[in-house]
PyMOL commands that place a pseudoatom at each C-alpha (Angstrom):
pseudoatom trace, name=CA, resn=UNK, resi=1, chain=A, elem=C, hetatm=0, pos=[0.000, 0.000, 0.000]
pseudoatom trace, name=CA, resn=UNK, resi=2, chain=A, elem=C, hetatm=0, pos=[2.992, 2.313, 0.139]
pseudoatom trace, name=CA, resn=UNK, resi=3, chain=A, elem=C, hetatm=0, pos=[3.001, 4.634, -2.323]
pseudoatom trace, name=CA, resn=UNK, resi=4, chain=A, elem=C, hetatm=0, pos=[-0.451, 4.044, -3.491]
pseudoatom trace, name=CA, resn=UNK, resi=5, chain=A, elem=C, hetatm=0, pos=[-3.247, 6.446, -3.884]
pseudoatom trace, name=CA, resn=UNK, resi=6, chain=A, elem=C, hetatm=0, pos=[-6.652, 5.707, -3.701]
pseudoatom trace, name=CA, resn=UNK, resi=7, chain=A, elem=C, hetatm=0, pos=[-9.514, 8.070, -4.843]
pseudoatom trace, name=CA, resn=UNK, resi=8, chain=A, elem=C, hetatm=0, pos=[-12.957, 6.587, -4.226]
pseudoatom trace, name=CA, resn=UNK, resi=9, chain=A, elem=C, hetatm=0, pos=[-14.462, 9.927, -2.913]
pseudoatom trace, name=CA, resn=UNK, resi=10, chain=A, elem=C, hetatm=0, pos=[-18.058, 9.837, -4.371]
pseudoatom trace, name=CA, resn=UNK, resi=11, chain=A, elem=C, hetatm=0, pos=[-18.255, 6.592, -5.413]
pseudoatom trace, name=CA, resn=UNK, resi=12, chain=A, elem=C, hetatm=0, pos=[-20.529, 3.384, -4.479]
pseudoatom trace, name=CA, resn=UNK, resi=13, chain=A, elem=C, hetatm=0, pos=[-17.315, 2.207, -3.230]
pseudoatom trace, name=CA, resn=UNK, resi=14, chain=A, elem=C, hetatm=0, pos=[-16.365, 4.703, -0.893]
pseudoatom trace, name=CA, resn=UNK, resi=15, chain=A, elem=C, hetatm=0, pos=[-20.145, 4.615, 0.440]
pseudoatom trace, name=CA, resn=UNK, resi=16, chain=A, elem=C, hetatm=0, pos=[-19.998, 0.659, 1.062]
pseudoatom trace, name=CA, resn=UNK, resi=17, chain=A, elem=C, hetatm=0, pos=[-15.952, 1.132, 2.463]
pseudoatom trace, name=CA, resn=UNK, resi=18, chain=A, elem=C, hetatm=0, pos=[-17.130, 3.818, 5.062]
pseudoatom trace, name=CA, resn=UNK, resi=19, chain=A, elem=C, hetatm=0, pos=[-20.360, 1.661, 6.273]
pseudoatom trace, name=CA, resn=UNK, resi=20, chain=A, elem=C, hetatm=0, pos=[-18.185, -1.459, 6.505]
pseudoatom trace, name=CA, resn=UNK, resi=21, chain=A, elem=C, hetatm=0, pos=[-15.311, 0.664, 8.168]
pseudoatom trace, name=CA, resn=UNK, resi=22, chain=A, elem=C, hetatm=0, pos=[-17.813, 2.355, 10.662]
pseudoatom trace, name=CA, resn=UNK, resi=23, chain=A, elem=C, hetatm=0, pos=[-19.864, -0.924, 11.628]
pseudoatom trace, name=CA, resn=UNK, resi=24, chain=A, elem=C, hetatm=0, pos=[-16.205, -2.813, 12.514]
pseudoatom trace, name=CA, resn=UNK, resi=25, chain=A, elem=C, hetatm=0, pos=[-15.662, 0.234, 14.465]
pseudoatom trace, name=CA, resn=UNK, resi=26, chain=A, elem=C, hetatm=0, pos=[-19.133, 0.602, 16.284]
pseudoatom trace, name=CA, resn=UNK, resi=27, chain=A, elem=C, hetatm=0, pos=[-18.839, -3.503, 16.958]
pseudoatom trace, name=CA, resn=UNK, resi=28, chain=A, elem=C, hetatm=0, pos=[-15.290, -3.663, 18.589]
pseudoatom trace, name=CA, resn=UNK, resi=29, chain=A, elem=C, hetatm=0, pos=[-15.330, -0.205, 19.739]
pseudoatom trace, name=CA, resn=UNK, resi=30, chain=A, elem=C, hetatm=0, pos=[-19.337, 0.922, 20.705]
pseudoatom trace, name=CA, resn=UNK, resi=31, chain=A, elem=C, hetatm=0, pos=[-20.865, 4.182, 19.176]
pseudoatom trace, name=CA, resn=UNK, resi=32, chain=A, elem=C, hetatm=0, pos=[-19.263, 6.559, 21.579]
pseudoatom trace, name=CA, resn=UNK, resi=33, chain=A, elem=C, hetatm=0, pos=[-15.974, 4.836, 20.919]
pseudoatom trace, name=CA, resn=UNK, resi=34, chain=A, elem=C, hetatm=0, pos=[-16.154, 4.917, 17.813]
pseudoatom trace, name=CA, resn=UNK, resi=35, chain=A, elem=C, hetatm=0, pos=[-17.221, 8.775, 17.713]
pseudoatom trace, name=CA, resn=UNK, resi=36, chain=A, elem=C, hetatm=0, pos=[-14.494, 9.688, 19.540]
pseudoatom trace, name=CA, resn=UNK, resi=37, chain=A, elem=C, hetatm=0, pos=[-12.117, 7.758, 17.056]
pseudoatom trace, name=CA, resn=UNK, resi=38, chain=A, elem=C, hetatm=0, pos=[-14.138, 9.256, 14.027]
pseudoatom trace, name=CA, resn=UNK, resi=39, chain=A, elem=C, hetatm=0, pos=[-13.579, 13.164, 15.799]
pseudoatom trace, name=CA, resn=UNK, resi=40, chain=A, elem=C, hetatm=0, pos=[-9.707, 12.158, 16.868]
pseudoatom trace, name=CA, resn=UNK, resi=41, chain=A, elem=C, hetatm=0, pos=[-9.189, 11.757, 13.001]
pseudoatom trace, name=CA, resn=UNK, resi=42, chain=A, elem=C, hetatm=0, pos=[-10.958, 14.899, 11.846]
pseudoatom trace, name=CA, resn=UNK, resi=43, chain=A, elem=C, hetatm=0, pos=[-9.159, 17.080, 14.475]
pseudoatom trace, name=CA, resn=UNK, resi=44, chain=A, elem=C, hetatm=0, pos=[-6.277, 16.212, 13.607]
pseudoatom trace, name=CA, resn=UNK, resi=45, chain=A, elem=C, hetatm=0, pos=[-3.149, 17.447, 12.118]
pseudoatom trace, name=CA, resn=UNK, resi=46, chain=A, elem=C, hetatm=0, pos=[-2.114, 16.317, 8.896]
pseudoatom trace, name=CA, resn=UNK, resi=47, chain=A, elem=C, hetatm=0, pos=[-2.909, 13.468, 6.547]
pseudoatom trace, name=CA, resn=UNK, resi=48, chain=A, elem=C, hetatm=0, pos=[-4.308, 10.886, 8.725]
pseudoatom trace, name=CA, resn=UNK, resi=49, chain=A, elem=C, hetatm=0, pos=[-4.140, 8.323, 5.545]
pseudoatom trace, name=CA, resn=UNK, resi=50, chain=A, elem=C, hetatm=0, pos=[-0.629, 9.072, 5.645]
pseudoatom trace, name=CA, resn=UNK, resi=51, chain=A, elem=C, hetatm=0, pos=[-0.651, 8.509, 9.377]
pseudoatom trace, name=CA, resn=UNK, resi=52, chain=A, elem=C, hetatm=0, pos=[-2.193, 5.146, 9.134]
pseudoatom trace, name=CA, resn=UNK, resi=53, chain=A, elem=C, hetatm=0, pos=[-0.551, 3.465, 6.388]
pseudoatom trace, name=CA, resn=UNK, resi=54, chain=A, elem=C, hetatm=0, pos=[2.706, 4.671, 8.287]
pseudoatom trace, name=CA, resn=UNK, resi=55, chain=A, elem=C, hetatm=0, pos=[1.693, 2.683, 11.186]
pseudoatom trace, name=CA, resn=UNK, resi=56, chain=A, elem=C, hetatm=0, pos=[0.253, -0.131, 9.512]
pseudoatom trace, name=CA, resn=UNK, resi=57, chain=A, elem=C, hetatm=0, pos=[2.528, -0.537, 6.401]
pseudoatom trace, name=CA, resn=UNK, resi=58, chain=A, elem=C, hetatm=0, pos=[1.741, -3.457, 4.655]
pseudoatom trace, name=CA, resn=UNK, resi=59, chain=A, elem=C, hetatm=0, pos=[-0.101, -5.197, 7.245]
pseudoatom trace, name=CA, resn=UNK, resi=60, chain=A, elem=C, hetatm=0, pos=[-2.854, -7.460, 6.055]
pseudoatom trace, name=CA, resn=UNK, resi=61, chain=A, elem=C, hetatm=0, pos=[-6.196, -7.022, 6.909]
pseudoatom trace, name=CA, resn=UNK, resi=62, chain=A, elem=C, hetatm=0, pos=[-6.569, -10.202, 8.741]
pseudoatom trace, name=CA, resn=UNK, resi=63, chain=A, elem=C, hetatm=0, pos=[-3.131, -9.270, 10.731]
pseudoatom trace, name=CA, resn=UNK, resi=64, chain=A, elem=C, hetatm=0, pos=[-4.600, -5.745, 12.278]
pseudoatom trace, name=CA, resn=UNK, resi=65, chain=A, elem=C, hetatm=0, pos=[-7.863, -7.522, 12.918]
pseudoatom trace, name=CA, resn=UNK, resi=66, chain=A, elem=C, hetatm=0, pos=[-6.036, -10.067, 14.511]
pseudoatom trace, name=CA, resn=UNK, resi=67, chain=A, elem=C, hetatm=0, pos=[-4.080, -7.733, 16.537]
pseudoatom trace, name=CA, resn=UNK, resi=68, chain=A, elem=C, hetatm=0, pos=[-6.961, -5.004, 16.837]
pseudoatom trace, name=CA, resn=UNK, resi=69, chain=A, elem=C, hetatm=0, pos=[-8.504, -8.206, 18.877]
pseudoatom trace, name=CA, resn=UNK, resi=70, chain=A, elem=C, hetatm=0, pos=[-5.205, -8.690, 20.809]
pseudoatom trace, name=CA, resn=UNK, resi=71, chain=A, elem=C, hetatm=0, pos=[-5.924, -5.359, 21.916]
pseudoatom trace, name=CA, resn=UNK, resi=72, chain=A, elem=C, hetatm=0, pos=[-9.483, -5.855, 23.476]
pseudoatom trace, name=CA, resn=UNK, resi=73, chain=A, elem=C, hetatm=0, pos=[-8.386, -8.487, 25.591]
for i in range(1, 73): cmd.bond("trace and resi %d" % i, "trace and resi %d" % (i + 1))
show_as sticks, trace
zoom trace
């Protein structure tokens, strides 16, 4: 994912990406949660896409679920 842009602003992907990304959020996180995470990003300084693919690299999905999990416990 380095490296790589992604435009989907708009688009009936970007709808279905940020309902799939906000219900994962809502069900490991709960609503307020997952509002606060939601407001953290928008307040913030920067490019938080930048931010996250810094931290996450080339992580698989599966692997940051898997560790996302880890995290809960």
């Amino acid at each position: 994912m380095k490296g790589t842009q992604i435009h989907l602003a708009g688009t009936t992907e970007a709808v279905t990406l940020l309902r799939e990304g906000w219900a994962v959020l809502v069900e490991q996180l709960g609503v307020r949660k997952a509002t606060e995470f939601a407001i953290l990003l928008e307040r913030g300084q920067g490019d938080s896409v930048e931010d996250i693919t810094r931290y996450w690299g080339e992580t698989s999905i599966d692997e940051m679920r898997a560790r996302i999990l880890s995290w809960k416990q």
